[in-house]
Structures are given as C-alpha cells and as structure tokens.
C-alpha positions as CSV (number, residue, x, y, z in Angstrom):
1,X,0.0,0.0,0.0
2,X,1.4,3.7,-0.9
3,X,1.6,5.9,2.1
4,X,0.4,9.0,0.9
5,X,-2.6,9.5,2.8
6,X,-4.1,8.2,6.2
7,X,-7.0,8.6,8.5
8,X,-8.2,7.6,12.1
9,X,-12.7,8.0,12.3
10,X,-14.0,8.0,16.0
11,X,-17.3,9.1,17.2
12,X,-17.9,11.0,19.6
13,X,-21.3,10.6,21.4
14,X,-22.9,14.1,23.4
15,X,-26.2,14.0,24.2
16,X,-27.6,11.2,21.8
17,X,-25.9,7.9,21.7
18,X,-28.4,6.7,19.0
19,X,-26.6,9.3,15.9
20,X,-23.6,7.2,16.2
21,X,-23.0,3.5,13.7
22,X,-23.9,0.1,15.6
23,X,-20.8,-0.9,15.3
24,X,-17.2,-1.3,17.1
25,X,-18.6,0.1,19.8
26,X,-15.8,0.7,23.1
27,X,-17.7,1.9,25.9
28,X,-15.1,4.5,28.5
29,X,-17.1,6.8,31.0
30,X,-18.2,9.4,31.1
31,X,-17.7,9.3,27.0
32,X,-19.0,6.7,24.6
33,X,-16.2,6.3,21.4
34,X,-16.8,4.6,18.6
35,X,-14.2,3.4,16.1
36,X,-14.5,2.3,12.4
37,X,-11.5,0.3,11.3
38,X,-12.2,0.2,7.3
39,X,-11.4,-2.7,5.5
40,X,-8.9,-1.4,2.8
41,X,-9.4,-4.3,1.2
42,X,-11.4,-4.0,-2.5
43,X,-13.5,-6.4,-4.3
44,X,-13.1,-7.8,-7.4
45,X,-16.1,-6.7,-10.1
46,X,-17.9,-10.1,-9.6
47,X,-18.8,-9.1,-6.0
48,X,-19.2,-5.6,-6.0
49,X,-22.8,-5.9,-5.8
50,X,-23.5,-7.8,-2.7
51,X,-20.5,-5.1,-1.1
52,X,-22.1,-2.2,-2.0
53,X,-25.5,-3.3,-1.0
54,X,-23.9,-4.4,2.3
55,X,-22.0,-1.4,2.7
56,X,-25.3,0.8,2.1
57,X,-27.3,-0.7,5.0
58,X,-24.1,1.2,7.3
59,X,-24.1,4.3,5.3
60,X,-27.4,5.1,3.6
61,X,-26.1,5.2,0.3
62,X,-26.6,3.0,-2.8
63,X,-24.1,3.1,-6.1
64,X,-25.8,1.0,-8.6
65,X,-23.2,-1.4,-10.0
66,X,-24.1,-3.5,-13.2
67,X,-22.7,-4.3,-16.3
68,X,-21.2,-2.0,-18.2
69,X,-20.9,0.2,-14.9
70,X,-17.9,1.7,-12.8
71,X,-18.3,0.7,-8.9
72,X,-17.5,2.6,-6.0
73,X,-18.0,2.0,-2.5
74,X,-20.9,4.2,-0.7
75,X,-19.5,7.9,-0.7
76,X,-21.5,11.4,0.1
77,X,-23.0,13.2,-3.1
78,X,-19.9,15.2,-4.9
79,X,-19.3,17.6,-7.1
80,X,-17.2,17.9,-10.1
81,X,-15.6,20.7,-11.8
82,X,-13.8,20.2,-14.9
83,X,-11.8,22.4,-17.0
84,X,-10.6,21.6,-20.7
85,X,-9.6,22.0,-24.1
86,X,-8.8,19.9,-27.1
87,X,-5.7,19.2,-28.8
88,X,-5.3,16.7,-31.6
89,X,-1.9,16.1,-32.8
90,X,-2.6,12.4,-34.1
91,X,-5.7,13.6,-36.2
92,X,-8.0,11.3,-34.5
93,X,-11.8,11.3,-35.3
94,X,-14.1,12.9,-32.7
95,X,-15.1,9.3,-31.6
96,X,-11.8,8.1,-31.1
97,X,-10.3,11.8,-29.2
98,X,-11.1,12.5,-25.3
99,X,-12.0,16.2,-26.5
100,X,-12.5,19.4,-24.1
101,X,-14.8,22.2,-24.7
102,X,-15.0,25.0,-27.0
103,X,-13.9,23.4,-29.2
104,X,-15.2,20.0,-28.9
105,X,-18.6,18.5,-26.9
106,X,-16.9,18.5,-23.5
107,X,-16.7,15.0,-23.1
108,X,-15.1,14.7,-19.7
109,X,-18.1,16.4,-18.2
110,X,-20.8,14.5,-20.4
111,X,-19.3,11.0,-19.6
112,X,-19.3,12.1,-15.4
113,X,-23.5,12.5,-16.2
114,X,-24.0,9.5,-17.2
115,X,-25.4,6.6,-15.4
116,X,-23.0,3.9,-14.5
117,X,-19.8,5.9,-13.7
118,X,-20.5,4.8,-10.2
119,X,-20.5,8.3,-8.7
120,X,-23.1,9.6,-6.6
121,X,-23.4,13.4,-7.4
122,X,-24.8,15.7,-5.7
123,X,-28.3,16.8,-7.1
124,X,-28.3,20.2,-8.2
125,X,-28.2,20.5,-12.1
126,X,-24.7,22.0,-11.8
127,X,-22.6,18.9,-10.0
128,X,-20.6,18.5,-12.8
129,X,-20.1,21.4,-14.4
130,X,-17.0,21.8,-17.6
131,X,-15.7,25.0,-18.4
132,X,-13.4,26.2,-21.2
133,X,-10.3,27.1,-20.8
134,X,-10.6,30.4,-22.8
135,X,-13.0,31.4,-19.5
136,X,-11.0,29.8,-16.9
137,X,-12.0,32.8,-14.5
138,X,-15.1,31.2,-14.3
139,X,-13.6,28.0,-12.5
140,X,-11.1,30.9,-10.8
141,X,-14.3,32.2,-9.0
142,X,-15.8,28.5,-8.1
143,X,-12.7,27.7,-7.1
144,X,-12.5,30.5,-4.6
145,X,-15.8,29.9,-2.8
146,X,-16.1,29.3,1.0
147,X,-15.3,25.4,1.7
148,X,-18.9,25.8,3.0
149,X,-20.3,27.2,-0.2
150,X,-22.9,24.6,-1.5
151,X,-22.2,25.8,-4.8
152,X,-19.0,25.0,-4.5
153,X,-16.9,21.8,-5.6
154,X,-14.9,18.7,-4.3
155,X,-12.6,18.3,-7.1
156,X,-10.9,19.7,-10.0
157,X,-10.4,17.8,-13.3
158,X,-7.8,19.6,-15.0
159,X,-7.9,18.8,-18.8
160,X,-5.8,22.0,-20.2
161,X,-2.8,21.4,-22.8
162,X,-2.7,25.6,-22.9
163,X,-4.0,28.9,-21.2
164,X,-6.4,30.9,-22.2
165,X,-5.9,32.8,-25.3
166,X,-6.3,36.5,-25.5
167,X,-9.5,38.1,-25.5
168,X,-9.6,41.7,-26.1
169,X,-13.5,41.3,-24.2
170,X,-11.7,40.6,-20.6
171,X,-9.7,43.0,-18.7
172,X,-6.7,41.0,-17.9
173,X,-4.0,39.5,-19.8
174,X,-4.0,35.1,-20.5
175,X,-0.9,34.9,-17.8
176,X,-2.6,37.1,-15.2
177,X,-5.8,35.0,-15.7
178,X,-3.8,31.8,-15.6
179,X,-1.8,32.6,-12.3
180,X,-5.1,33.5,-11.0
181,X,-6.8,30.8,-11.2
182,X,-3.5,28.7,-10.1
183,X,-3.4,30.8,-7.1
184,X,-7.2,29.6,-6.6
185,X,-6.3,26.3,-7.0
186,X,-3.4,26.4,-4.5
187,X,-5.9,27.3,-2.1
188,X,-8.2,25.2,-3.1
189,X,-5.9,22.3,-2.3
190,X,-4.4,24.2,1.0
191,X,-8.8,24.0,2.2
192,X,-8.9,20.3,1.3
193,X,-10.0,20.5,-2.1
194,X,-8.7,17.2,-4.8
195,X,-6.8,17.6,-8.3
196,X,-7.2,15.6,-11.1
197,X,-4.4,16.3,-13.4
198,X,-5.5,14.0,-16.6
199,X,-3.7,13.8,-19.5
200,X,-2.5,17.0,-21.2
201,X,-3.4,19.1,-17.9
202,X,0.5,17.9,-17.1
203,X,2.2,18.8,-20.7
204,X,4.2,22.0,-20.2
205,X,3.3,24.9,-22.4
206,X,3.9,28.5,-22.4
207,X,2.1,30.2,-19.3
208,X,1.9,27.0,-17.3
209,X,4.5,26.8,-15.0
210,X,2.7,27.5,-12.2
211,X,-0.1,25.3,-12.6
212,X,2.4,22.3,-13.2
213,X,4.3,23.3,-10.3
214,X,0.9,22.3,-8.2
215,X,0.8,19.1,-10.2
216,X,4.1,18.1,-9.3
217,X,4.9,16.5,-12.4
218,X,5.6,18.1,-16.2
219,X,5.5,15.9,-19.6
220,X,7.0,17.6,-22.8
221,X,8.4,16.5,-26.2
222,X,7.2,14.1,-28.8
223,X,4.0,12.0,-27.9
224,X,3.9,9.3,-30.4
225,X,0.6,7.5,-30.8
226,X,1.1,3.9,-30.9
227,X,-1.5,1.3,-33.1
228,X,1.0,-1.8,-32.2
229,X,1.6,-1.9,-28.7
230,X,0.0,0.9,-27.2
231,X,1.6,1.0,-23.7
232,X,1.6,-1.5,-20.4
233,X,0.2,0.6,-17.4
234,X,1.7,-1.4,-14.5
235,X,0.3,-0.7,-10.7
236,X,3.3,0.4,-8.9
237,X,1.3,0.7,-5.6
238,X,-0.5,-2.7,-5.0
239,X,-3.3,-2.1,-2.7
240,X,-3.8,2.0,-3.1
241,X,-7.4,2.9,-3.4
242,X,-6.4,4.6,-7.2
243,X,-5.1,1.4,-8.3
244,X,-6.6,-1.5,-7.2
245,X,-11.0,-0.4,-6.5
246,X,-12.3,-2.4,-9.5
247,X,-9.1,-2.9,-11.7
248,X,-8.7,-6.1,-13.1
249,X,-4.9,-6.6,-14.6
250,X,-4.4,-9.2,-17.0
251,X,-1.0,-10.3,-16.1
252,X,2.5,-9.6,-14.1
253,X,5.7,-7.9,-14.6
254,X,9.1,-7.1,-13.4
255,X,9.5,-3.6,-13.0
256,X,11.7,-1.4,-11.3
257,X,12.0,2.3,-11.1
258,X,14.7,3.6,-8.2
259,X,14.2,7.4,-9.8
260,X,10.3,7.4,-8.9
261,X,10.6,5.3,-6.2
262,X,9.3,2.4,-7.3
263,X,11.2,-0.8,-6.1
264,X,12.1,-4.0,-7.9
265,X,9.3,-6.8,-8.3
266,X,6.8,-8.3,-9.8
267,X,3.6,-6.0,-10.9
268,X,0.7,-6.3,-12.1
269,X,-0.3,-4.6,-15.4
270,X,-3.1,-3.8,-18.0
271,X,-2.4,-3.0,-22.1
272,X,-3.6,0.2,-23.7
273,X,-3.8,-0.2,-27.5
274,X,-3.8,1.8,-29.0
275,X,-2.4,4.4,-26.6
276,X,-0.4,8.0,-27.1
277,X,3.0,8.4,-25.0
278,X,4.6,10.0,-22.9
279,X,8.2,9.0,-22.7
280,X,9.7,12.4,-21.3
281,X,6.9,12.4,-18.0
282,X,9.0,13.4,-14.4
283,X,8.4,14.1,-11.2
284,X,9.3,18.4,-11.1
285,X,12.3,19.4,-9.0
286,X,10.4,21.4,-6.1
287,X,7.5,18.2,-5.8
288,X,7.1,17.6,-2.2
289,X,5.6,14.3,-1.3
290,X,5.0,12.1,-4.4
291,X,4.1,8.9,-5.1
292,X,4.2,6.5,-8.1
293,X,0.8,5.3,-8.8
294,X,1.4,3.4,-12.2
295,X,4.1,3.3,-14.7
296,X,4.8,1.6,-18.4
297,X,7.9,-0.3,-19.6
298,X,8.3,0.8,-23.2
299,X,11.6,1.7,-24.5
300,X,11.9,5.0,-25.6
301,X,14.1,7.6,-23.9
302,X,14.8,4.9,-21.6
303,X,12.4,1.5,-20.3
304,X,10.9,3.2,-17.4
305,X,7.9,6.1,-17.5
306,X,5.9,7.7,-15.2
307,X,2.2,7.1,-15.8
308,X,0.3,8.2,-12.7
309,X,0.6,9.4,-9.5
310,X,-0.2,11.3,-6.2
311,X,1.3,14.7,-5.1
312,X,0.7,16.9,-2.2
313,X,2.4,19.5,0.0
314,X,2.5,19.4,3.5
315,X,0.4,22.8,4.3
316,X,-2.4,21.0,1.6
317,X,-5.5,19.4,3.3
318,X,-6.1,18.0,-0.3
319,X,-4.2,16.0,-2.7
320,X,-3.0,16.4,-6.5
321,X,-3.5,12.5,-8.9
322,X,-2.1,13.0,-11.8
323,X,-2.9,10.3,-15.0
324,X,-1.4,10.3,-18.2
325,X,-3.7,7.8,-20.5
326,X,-6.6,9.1,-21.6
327,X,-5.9,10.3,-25.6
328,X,-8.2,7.1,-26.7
329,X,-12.0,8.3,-25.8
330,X,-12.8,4.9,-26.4
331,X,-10.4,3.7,-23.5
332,X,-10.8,6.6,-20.9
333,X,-14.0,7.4,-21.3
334,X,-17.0,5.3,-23.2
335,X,-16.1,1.8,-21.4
336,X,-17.7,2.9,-17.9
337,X,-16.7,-1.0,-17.0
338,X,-13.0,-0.5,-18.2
339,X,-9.8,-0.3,-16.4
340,X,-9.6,3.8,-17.3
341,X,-12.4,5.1,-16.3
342,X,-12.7,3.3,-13.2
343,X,-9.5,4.4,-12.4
344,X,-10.7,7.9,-13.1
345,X,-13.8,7.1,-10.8
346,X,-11.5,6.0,-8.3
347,X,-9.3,9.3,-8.7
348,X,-12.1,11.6,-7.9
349,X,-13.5,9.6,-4.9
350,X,-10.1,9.5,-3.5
351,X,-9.0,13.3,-4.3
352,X,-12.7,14.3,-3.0
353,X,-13.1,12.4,0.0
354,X,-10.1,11.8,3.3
355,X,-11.4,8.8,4.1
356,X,-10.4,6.8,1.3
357,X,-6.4,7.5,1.7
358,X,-4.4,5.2,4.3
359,X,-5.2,4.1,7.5
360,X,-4.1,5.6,10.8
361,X,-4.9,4.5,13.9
362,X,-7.0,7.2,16.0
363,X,-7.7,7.2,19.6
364,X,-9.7,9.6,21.8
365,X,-10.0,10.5,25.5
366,X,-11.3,13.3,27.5
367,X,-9.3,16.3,28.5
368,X,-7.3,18.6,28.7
369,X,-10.6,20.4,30.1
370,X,-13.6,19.0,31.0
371,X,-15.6,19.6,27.6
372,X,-12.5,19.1,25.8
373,X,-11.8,16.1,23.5
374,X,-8.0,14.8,23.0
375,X,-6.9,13.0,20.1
376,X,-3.9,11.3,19.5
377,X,-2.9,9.0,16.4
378,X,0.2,7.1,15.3
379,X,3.1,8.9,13.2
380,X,1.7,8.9,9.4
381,X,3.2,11.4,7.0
382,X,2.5,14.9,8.2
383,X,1.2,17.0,8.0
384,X,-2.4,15.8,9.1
385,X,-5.8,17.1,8.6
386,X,-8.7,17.1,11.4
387,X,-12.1,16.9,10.5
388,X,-15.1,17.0,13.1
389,X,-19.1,16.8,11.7
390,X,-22.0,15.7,13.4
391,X,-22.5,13.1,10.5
392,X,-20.2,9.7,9.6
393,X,-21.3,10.2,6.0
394,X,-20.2,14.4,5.9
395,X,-17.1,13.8,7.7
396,X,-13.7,14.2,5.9
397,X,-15.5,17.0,2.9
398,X,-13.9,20.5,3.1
399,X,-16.5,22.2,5.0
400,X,-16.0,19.8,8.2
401,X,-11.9,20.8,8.2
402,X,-10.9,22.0,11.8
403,X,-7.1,22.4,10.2
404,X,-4.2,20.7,10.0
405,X,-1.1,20.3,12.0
406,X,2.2,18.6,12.1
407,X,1.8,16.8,15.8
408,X,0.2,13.4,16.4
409,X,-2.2,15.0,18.4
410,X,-5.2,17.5,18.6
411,X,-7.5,19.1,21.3
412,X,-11.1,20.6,20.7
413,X,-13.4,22.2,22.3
414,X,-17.1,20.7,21.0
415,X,-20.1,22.7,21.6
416,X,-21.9,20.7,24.0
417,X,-24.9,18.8,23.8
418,X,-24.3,17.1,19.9
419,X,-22.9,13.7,19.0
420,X,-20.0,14.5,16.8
421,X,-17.5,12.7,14.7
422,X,-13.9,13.0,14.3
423,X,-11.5,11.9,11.6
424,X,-7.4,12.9,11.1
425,X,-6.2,12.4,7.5
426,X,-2.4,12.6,6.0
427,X,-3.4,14.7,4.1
C-alpha cells in the first residue's frame, strides 16, 4: 500500500448515543467512542454488488453497479468541476479523441453525467459542471468559494494542454488569468479540495508553470501514438485505493523504477492499444511528497515512464492524482466498466473524499478540560488534517476541516450537547 494518505474516524457521542454507527462500539465513562476500522481491502467486479448493498445498509447510500458500470464504494453526493480543451496532434476522429470544450462537446463532463460511472453526485443541475479554458476565470471564482459554499466543488479535473488565449473582451491579460486561477487552485488544495491532473493538464506549455508546479509532475516533447503496442500501465502501488477499487490486470511484470521510487518486483499490469505516450513524463524538481501510482515499460528515452501518480504539499489538506492515459475516448472514457475510467472514478473519490487514503490508527480520551476532546494518532506522513461533523457520511469533505497540524495529536473544544464525529487524515 502507498503511504500517501491516512486517517483515524472515532465518534464522539454528546447527548444522543443513538446518531452514532452500531458498530465497534468501546464503551469508556463518562464518554461513549466509537471506532471504524475500514477494511482497505477491495472487491473484485464479480462481488461488487453484494458489497455495495452491504455497505449501504451502514451508510445510507446506494451506487448501482451493473454491467457496463464503474463501482464505488458508498460515498456522500460530490461535485465535479472540470476544466478543458482539445488538442489533436494524431488527427484522431471525434469518436476516437477525449475532447474538451470550445472546441469540442466536452466530453469529460458529459461521460461524469452519465449513469453507471458509479458516482453519486450531488443533485443540483450544476454537479458536474466543464468550463473552457478560454474562461478559466469562471472556475477561478468557483474555485475561490467558501469550503462551505454549496455551490462550490470537491474536485478539480484539470484537462488543459494551454492557457487561455487573448481576449480583447476581458480586462486581464491570458498569464494574469492563468496565475489567478492557479493561485485559486493552490488554495483550493491548501482547504482540502482534490486535483485531477488528466492527460494533457500535465504537458508544459507556455504560461503553465505555475499550474504544473501544483501538479508536481511536467510531460513535454514528442507524444507518439502507438497502433502496435499501445503501452503496459503497470500498478506500482499494490493495494492504493487509485489502483486497485475495481481494476482487473491481465498479467505480471518485473519492473523497477529507483528514480520514482518504485522498487524492484513483480507487478501487475493492463495494455492500452492503441495508446499516445509519454516518454519524457517526471516528477518536477520542487514536488514535495510524491508517489508513483502506475508506470509503463516501453523503451523510448529509456524503459521506465511515469504514468500516474499522487502529489501533495505538507500545508495542503487535499491531494494532486495525476494520470497520463486518456488520448483514446474509447479507453478513458466510453467503457464505464474499463480499467480507465474506473480508475478515473477512483481518482475523484479519492482526491474528494479523506477517508479513502491510508489508515491511521485514532484514539480519543477526554481532557485537557472537562468539555474538551484529545486526540492522539500514530506517526503517518504529516502534515495531518482534522475533520469534526455531526454526521459519519459528511465527515472528511472541506466544509467539516478543523485544520491541520504537524503533531500526532489534537485538542477541541465541541459545543456541547451534539454527537460528533472526528477523523485525522495525512493529508
């Protein structure tokens, strides 16, 4: 399992014992604590059914899995906002192109509307909502909405090969635009927010240095498009959420990459054929903590490329995924049941949502006052994020974030009278 992310969930009973699961239940006067130790442990597409519907009865929340269909575990309604273009250096026919919008239909953002991607939005016409890049101070406002905001959003999808272009209509210039809205997303991801850097939102281009500093990573030079043998993606973190929720590999490799932090052994891997490349794909000099999600073992400019992957920054409550595949509509998009899209799926639950990163072990006691609440947790990779809500299914979104800190430990002060919830994330 990757270590880029933990968290600990207690409850917290007040004045109602009854708010709180019927489960793991640890009884310690004068407080009642309750602990959910998740399973990180993720069925195979055969059984997803009989989880979710299991996992529903807990959590009051369905996703319909099926044929055809992306599966995710039970999660809160989300919301998605996506920002895009379209590049086409292969000449690929509309069906056959993951387009943007203006030009192209926006497919990102038509494909998340769909049923079957196995994501529970959130029910207001505008949960997933695309914008052009050419008015990317649109998603510079959304961006910058309280965490509170219900017309606000979970996680990014950042599907830009360019900036905007100049517009003699708006008052600022295409770089003071673009830093704006990186400085936006900066704080986005300081407040909890998720990334999604897919595709060509990591290729450098003129004007995007800041934004690919967030990323972490930056892909550049030739991208061949390959109708032979497409590219292996290979799971380089066995067991992370990203990488292994609903993936089915179709074989096993030996891979190693020291550079990326990826150790020697045997992996397993999917094919992408036909696929579009990126051999020249690293992690940028001034990335803080990053981790190798998936990589590929063609040879050009060397046997060993960087595919996907998490970044964050200690000060962020969120977290950056970055993944490169997703040229081939047919691949990253259409196939809701395919290994792309689900990972996708998995991407935004993950970016959106604290509770799906790694586990650390949280414990709680009274004190240091007599209202106060203590909470202590094992070492993780700080910093860590503490969340508090009054419901299981809330906690862990950016509008229950008490704030972060580099200790193993936290006091709070609760309002009296409420049954409350806590959980502590890395991030």
């Amino acid at each position: 399992m990757g270590h880029d992310g933990g968290f600990g969930f207690a409850g917290v009973a007040g004045a109602s014992k009854d708010a709180a699961p019927k489960m793991n239940v640890a009884v310690r006067s004068p407080m009642i604590v309750r602990r959910n130790m998740r399973d990180m442990t993720y069925l195979p597409k055969k059984k997803r059914r009989q989880h979710t519907i299991a996992a529903a009865l807990i959590l009051g929340a369905t996703v319909a899995a099926g044929a055809g269909a992306a599966v995710l575990p039970p999660h809160r309604p989300l919301r998605v906002l996506v920002v895009s273009d379209t590049v086409n250096p292969h000449g690929l026919s509309s069906a056959d192109l993951t387009e943007g919008l203006t030009p192209g239909p926006g497919d990102i953002g038509n494909t998340l509307r769909r049923a079957g991607t196995g994501i529970v939005l959130d029910p207001g016409a505008d949960a997933v909502r695309e914008i052009p890049t050419n008015d990317i101070e649109q998603a510079t406002a959304l961006l910058s909405l309280p965490a509170c905001d219900s017309s606000g959003y979970d996680v990014l999808i950042y599907f830009s090969h360019r900036i905007p272009d100049p517009d003699g209509g708006k008052p600022q210039t295409p770089t003071q635009r673009q830093d704006a809205f990186t400085a936006a997303v900066d704080a986005f991801l300081a407040s909890g927010g998720g990334l999604i850097a897919f595709h060509h939102g990591s290729y450098t281009s003129t004007g995007k240095a800041g934004i690919l500093e967030l990323i972490g990573a930056t892909a550049g030079g030739a991208v061949p498009w390959n109708t032979i043998d497409g590219q292996n993606v290979i799971d380089t973190a066995v067991g992370h959420f990203v990488t292994t929720n609903g993936i089915e590999y179709t074989g096993s490799v030996s891979y190693a990459d020291a550079a990326r932090g990826v150790p020697p052994s045997t992996y397993p891997y999917f094919n992408n054929t036909p696929d579009e490349r990126y051999p020249v794909f690293s992690y940028n000099p001034t990335a803080a903590i990053t981790h190798t999600l998936f990589g590929s073992n063609y040879v050009d400019s060397g046997s060993t490329h960087l595919l996907g992957f998490t970044h964050r920054r200690p000060a962020w409550s969120g977290i950056v995924v970055g993944y490169q595949p997703a040229e081939y509509q047919p691949h990253a998009l259409d196939d809701l049941d395919g290994n792309n899209f689900q990972i996708l799926a998995n991407a935004i639950l993950y970016a959106a949502d604290a509770q799906w990163r790694n586990t650390l072990v949280l414990t709680v006691a009274r004190g240091p006052g007599p209202e106060d609440v203590a909470l202590s947790w094992a070492s993780g990779e700080g910093d860590y994020t503490v969340y508090r809500s009054t419901s299981p299914a809330a906690i862990g979104d950016r509008c229950t974030r008490l704030g972060t800190t580099s200790a193993t430990s936290w006091a709070d002060s609760p309002p009296p009278g409420v049954s409350f919830y806590y959980r502590v994330a890395g991030p």
